[in-house]
C-alpha positions in Angstrom: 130.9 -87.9 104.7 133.5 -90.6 105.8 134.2 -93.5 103.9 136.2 -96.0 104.6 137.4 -99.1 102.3 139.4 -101.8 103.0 141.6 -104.5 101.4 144.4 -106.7 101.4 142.2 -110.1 102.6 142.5 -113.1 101.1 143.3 -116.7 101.6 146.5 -117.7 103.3 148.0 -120.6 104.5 148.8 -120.9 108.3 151.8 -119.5 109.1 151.5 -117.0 106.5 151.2 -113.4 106.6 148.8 -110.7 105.0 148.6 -107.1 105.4 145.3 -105.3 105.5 145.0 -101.6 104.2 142.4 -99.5 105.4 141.7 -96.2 103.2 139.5 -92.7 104.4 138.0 -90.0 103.0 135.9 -87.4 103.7 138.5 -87.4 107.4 141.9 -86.5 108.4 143.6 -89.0 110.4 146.2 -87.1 112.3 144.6 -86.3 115.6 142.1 -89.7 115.7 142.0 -92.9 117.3 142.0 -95.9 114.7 140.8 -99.3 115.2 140.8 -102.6 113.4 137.9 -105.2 114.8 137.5 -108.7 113.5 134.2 -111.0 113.6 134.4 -114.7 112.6 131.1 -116.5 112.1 128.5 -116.9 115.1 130.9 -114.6 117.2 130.7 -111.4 118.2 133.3 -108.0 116.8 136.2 -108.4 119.0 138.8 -105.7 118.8 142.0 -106.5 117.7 144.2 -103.1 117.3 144.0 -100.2 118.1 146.8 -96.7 117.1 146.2 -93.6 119.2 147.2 -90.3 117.5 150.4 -90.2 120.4 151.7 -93.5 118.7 150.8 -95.9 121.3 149.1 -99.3 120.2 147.6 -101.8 121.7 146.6 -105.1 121.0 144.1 -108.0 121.6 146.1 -110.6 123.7 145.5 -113.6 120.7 147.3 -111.2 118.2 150.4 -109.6 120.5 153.5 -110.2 118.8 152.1 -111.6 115.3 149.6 -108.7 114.3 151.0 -104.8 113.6 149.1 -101.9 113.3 150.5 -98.5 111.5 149.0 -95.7 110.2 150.1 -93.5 107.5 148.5 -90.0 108.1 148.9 -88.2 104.9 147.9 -90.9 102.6 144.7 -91.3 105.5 145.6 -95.0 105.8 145.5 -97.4 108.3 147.2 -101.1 107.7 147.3 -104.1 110.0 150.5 -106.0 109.3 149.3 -110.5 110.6 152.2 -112.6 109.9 152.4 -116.5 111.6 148.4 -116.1 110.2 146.2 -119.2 112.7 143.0 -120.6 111.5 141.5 -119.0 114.6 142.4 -115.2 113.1 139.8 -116.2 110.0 137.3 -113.6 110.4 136.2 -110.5 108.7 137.9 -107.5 109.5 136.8 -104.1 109.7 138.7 -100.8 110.6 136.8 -98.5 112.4 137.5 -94.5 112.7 135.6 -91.6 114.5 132.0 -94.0 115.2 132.2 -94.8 111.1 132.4 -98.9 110.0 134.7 -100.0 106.7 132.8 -102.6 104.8 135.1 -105.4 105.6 137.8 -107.5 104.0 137.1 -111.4 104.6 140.4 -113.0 106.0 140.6 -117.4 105.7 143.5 -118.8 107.4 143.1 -122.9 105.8 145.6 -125.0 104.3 
């Protein structure tokens, strides 16, 4: 069974930075597709990153250039680095592997 469990949210100021781990088990990373997804209140999940086993990313055009993502295949651990953190980037964020949902780590960008 996959689980997946992340952390690293909090509350930051804007301009500020946070980084967001995302840890499996039950899965091996190496060959998958790995996702982070945010969803603020009253919208719906947008995606935000995504790493391809190849090491290509991509990236949700509000994030390019402030948000990272990495993955760290033998620890099974996905992180998404957000530095110059907005009050628009409060959401909840979720990583998402092979059709399996984290429970979410609440992200607030307020000074």
């Amino acid at each position: 069974q996959v689980q997946l469990v992340e952390s690293g949210g909090g509350l930051v100021q804007p301009g500020g930075s946070l980084r967001l781990s995302c840890a499996a088990s039950g899965i091996t990373f190496r060959s998958l597709t790995l996702r982070w997804y945010r969803q603020a209140p009253g919208n719906q999940r947008e995606l935000v990153a995504v790493s391809f086993s190849d090491g290509i990313t991509n990236y949700a055009d509000s994030v390019k250039g402030r948000f990272t993502i990495s993955r760290d295949n033998a620890k099974n651990t996905v992180y998404l680095q957000m530095n110059s953190l907005k009050p628009e980037d409060t959401a909840v964020y979720y990583c998402y592997v092979r059709a399996t949902w984290g429970q979410g780590t609440q992200v607030t960008v307020s000074s």
